[in-house]
C-alpha positions as CSV (number, residue, x, y, z in Angstrom):
1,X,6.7,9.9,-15.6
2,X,8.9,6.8,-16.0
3,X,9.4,5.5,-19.6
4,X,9.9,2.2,-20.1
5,X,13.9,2.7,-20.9
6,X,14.2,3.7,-17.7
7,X,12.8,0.5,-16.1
8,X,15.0,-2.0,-14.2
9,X,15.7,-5.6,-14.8
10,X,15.9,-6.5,-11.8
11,X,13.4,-5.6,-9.2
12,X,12.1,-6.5,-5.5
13,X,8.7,-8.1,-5.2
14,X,6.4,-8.2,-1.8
15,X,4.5,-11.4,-2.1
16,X,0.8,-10.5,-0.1
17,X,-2.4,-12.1,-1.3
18,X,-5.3,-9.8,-1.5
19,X,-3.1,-6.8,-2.4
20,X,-3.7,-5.4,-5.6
21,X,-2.1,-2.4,-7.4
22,X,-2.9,-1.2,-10.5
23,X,-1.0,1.5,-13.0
24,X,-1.9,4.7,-12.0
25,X,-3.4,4.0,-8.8
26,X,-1.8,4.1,-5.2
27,X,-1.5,1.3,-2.9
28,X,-0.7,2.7,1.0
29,X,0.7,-0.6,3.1
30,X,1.7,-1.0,6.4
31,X,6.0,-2.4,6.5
32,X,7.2,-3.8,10.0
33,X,9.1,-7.5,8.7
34,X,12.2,-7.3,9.4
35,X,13.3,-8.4,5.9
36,X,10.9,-6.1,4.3
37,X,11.8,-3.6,6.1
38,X,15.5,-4.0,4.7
39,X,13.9,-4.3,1.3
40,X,11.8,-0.4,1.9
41,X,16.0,0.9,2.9
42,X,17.3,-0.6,-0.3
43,X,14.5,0.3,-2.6
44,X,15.6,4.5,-1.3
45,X,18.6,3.6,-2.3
46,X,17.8,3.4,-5.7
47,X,17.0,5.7,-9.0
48,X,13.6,4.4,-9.7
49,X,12.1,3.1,-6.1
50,X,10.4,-0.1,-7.5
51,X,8.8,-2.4,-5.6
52,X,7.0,-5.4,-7.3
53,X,3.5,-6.5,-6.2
54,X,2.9,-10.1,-6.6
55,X,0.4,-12.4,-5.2
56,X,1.5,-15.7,-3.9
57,X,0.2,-18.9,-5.4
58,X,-1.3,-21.6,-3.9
59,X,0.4,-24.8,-4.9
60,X,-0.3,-28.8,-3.3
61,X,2.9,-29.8,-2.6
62,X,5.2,-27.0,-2.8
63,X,8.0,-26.4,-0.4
64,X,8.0,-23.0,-1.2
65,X,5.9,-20.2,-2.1
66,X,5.2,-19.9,-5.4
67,X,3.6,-16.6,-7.3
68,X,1.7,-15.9,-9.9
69,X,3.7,-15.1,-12.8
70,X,1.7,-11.3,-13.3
71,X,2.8,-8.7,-10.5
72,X,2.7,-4.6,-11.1
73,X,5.2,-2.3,-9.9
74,X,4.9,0.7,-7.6
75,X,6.9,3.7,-7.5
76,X,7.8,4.5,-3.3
77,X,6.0,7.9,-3.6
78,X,5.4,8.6,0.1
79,X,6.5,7.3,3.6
80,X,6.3,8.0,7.2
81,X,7.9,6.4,10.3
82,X,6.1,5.1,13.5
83,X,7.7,5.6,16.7
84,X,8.5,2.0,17.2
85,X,10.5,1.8,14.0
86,X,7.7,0.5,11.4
87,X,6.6,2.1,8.4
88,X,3.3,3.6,6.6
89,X,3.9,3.7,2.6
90,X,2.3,4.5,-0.5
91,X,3.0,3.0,-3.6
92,X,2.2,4.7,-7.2
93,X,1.3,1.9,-9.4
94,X,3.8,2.4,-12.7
95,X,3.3,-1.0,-15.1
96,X,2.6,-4.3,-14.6
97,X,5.4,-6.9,-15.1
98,X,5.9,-11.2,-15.5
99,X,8.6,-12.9,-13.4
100,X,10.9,-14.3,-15.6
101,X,13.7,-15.8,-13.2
102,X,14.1,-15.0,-9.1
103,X,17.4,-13.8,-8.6
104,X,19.3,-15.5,-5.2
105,X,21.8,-12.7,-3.0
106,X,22.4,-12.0,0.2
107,X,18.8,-10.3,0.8
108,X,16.4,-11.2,3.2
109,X,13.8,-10.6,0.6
110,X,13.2,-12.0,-2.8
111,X,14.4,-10.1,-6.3
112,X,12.8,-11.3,-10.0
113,X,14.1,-10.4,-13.7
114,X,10.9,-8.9,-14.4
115,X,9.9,-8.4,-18.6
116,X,7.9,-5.4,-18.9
117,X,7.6,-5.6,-22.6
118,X,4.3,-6.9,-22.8
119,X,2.8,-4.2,-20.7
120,X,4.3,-1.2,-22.6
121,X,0.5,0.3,-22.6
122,X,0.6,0.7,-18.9
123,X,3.3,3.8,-19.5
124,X,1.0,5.4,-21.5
125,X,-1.8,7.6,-20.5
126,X,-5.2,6.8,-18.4
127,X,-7.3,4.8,-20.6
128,X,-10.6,5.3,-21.5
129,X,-14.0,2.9,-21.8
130,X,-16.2,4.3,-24.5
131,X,-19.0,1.4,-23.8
132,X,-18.8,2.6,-20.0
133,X,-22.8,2.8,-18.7
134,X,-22.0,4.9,-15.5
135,X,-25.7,5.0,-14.2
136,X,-26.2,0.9,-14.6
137,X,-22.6,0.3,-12.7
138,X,-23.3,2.6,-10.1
139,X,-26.5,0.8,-9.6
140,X,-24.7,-2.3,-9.6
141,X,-22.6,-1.1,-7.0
142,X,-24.7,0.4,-4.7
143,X,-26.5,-3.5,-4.2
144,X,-23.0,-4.7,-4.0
145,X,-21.7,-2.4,-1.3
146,X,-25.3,-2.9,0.7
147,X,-24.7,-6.7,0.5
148,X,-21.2,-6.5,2.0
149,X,-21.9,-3.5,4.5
150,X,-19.5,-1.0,2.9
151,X,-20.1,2.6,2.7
152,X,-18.5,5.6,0.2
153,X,-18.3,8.6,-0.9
154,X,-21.1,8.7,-4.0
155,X,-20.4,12.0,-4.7
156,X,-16.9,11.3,-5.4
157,X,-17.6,8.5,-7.7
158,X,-20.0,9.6,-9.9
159,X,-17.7,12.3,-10.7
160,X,-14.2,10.0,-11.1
161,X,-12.6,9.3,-14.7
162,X,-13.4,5.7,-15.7
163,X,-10.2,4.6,-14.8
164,X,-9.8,5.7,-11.7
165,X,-13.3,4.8,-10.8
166,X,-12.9,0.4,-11.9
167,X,-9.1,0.9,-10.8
168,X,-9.8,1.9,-7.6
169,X,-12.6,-0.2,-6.8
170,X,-10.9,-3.3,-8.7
171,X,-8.4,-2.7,-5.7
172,X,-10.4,-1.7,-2.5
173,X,-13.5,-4.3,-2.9
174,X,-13.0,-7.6,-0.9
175,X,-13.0,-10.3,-3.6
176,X,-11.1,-13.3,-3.2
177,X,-6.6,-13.3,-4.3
178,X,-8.2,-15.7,-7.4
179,X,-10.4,-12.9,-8.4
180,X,-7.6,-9.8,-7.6
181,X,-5.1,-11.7,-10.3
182,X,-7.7,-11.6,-12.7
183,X,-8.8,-7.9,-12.7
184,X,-4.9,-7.8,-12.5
185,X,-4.5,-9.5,-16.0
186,X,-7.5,-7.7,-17.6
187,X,-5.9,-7.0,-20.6
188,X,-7.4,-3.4,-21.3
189,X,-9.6,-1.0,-18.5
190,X,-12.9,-2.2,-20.7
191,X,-12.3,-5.8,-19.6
192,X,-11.5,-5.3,-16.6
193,X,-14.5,-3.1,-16.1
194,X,-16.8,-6.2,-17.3
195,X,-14.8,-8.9,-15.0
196,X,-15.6,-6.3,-12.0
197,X,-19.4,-6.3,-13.1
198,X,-19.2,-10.0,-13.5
199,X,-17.6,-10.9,-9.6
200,X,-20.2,-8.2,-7.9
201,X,-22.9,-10.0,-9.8
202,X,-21.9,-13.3,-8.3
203,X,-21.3,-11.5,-5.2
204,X,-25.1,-10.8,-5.4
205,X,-26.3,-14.2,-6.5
206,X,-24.3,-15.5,-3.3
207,X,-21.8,-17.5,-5.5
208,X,-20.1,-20.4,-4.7
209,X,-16.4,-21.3,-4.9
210,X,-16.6,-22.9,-8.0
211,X,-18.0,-19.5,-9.8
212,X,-15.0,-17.1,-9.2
213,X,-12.7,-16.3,-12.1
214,X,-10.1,-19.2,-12.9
């Protein structure tokens, strides 16, 4: 496990809306940009194989990307190489982060001083929901993947730890990047359980734009 002394400064992020990693949880992407690709072959090269995930931020105007200023770092825990030189990963969510100032080099990719302080919980161990009504959010799921034509595993998740069970659907259900950043920013696993109860509700209700998650 990494403690929080042991956490860089300095780390890369992958700007990709819609992606969402959360501590504890794992993230597999798909790596075949060139400069992304250099940033996989640095991030080997180091102690603690970070790699940042941040959504990018829509802003009128801008002349370049910006990002929201919440991201969570992944641990490189597992790799494979295609034939034609691309890459299948897993990341292994370790803390969440907030940019504090991009860092300009030589790399293709972009590199933040990240402050983790405000996250320290996320080192800890899995959380627990003691308000958590499995039956009732089960229910609520099973209209909500019906509605969007999804299938699973039931089995599976009426037997998976609280955490794991809002983590991993927090990641995996196809909610707007809006919506991703705030089950991001959920400030402990019970909030983000109720803002993942409140967006498949809406979901349900058919809600308009102007109902997601500011």
């Amino acid at each position: 496990m990494i403690k929080a002394a042991d956490l860089p400064d300095l780390i890369p992020v992958f700007p990709l809306p819609g992606a969402l990693l959360l501590p504890r949880a794992r993230l597999p992407l798909h790596i075949f940009e060139p400069r992304y690709l250099a940033m996989l072959t640095d991030c080997m090269k180091t102690e603690q194989r970070l790699i940042g995930m941040v959504q990018p931020r829509e802003v009128p105007g801008a002349e370049a990307p910006r990002l929201h200023a919440i991201g969570c770092a992944g641990r490189l825990t597992g790799f494979s190489e295609t034939e034609d030189g691309r890459y299948m990963i897993t990341l292994s969510g370790v803390s969440r982060f907030r940019l504090r100032e991009e860092v300009h080099g030589f790399q293709p990719y972009r590199r933040w001083a990240v402050d983790w302080a405000p996250f320290a919980r996320d080192l800890g161990a899995a959380e627990t929901d003691p308000g958590f009504d499995r039956d009732g959010f089960l229910d609520l799921l099973a209209r909500y993947f019906q509605s969007q034509g999804l299938s699973s595993d039931w089995g599976s998740l009426k037997e998976a730890e609280a955490e794991l069970l809002v983590n991993s659907l927090s990641m995996l259900c196809p909610f707007d990047p809006a919506d991703k950043q705030a089950l991001l920013e959920a400030p402990s696993l019970p909030t983000r359980r109720e803002t993942l109860v409140t967006l498949m509700e809406i979901a349900l209700r058919g809600g308009t734009e102007g109902e997601r998650l500011q």
